[in-house]
Biopython code that builds the backbone (N, CA, C, O; Angstrom):
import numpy as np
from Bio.PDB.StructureBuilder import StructureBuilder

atoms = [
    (1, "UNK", "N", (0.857, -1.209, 0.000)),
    (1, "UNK", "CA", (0.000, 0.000, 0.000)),
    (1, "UNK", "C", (0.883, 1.245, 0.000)),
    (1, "UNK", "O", (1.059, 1.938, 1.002)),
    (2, "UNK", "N", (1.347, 1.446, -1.024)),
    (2, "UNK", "CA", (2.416, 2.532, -0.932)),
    (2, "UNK", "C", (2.067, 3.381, -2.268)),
    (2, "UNK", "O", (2.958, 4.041, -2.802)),
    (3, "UNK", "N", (0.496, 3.345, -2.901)),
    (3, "UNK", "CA", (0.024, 4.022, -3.608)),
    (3, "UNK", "C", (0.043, 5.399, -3.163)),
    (3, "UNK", "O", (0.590, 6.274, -3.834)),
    (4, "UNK", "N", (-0.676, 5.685, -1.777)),
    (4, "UNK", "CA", (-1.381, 6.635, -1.881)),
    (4, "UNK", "C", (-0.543, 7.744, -0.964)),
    (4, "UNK", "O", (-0.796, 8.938, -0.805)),
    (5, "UNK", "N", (0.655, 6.856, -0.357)),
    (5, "UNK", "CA", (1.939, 7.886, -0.272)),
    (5, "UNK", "C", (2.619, 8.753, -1.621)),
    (5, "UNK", "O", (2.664, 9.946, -1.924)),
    (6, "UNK", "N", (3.053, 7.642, -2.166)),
    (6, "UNK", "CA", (3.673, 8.110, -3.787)),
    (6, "UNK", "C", (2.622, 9.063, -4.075)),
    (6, "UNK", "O", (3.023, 10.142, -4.511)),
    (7, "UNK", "N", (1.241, 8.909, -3.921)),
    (7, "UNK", "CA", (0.368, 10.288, -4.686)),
    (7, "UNK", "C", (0.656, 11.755, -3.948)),
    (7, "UNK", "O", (0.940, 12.872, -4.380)),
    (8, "UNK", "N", (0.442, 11.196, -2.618)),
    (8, "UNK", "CA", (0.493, 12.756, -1.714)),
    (8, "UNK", "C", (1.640, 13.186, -1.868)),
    (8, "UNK", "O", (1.685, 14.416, -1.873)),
    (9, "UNK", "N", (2.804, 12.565, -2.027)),
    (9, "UNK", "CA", (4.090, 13.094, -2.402)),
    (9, "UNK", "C", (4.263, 13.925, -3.501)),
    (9, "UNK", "O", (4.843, 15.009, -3.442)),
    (10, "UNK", "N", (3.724, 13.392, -4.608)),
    (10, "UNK", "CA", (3.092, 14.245, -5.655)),
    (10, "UNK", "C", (2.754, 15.241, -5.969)),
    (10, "UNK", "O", (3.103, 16.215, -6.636)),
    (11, "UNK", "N", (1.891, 14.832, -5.312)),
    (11, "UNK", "CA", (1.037, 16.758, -4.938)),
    (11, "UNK", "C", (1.321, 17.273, -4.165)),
    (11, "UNK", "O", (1.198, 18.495, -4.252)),
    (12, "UNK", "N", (1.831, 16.743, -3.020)),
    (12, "UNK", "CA", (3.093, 18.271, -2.371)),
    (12, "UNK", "C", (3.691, 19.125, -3.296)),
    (12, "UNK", "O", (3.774, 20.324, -3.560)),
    (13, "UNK", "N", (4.128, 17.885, -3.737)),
    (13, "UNK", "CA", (5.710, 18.702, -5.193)),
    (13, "UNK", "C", (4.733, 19.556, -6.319)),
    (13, "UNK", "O", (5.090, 20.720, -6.504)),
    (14, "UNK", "N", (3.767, 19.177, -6.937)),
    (14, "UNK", "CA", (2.802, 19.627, -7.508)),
    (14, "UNK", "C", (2.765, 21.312, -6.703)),
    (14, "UNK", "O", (3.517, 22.260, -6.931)),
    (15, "UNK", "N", (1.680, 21.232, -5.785)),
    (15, "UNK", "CA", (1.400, 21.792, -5.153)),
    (15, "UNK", "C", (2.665, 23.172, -4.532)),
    (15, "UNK", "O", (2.348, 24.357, -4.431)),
    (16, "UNK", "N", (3.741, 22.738, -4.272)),
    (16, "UNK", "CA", (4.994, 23.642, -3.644)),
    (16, "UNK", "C", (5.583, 24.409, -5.165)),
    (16, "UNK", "O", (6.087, 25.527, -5.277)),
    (17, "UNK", "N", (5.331, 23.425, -6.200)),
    (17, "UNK", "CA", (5.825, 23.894, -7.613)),
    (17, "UNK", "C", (5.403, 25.647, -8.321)),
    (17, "UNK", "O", (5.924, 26.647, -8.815)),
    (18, "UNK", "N", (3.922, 24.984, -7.858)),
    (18, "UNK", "CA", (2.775, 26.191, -8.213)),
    (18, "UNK", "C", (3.118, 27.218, -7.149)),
    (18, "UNK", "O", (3.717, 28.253, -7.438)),
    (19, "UNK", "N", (2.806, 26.977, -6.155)),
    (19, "UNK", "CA", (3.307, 28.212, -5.081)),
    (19, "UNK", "C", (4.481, 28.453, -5.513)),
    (19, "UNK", "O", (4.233, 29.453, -6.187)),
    (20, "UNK", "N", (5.645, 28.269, -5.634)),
    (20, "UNK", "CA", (6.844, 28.830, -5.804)),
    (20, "UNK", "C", (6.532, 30.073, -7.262)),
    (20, "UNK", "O", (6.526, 31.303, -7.321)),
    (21, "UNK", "N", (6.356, 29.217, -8.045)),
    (21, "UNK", "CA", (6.055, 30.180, -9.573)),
    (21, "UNK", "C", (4.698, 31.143, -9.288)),
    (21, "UNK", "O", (4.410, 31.932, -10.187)),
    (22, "UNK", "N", (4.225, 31.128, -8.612)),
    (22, "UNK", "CA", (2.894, 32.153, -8.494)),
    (22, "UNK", "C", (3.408, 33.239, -7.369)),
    (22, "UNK", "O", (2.914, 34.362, -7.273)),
    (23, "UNK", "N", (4.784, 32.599, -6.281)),
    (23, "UNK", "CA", (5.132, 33.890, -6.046)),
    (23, "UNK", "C", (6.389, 34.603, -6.690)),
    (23, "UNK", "O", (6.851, 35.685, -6.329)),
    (24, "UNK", "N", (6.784, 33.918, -7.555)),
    (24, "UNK", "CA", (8.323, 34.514, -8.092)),
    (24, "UNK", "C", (7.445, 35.329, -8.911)),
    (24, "UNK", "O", (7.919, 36.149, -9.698)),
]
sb = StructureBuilder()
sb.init_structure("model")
sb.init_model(0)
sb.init_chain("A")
sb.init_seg("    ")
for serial, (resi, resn, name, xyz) in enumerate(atoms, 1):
    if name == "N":
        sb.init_residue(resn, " ", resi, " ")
    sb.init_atom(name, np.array(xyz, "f"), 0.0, 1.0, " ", f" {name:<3s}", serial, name[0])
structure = sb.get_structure()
């Protein structure tokens, strides 16, 4: 069961990606 880690990991990085470029 190591799906739904690998996802949230994801979308952290997803997620931290967008914030970074929406404040630069």
């Amino acid at each position: 069961m190591n799906n739904p880690f690998k996802l949230d990991n994801k979308t952290a990085l997803v997620t931290g990606a967008s914030s970074g470029l929406g404040r630069e």
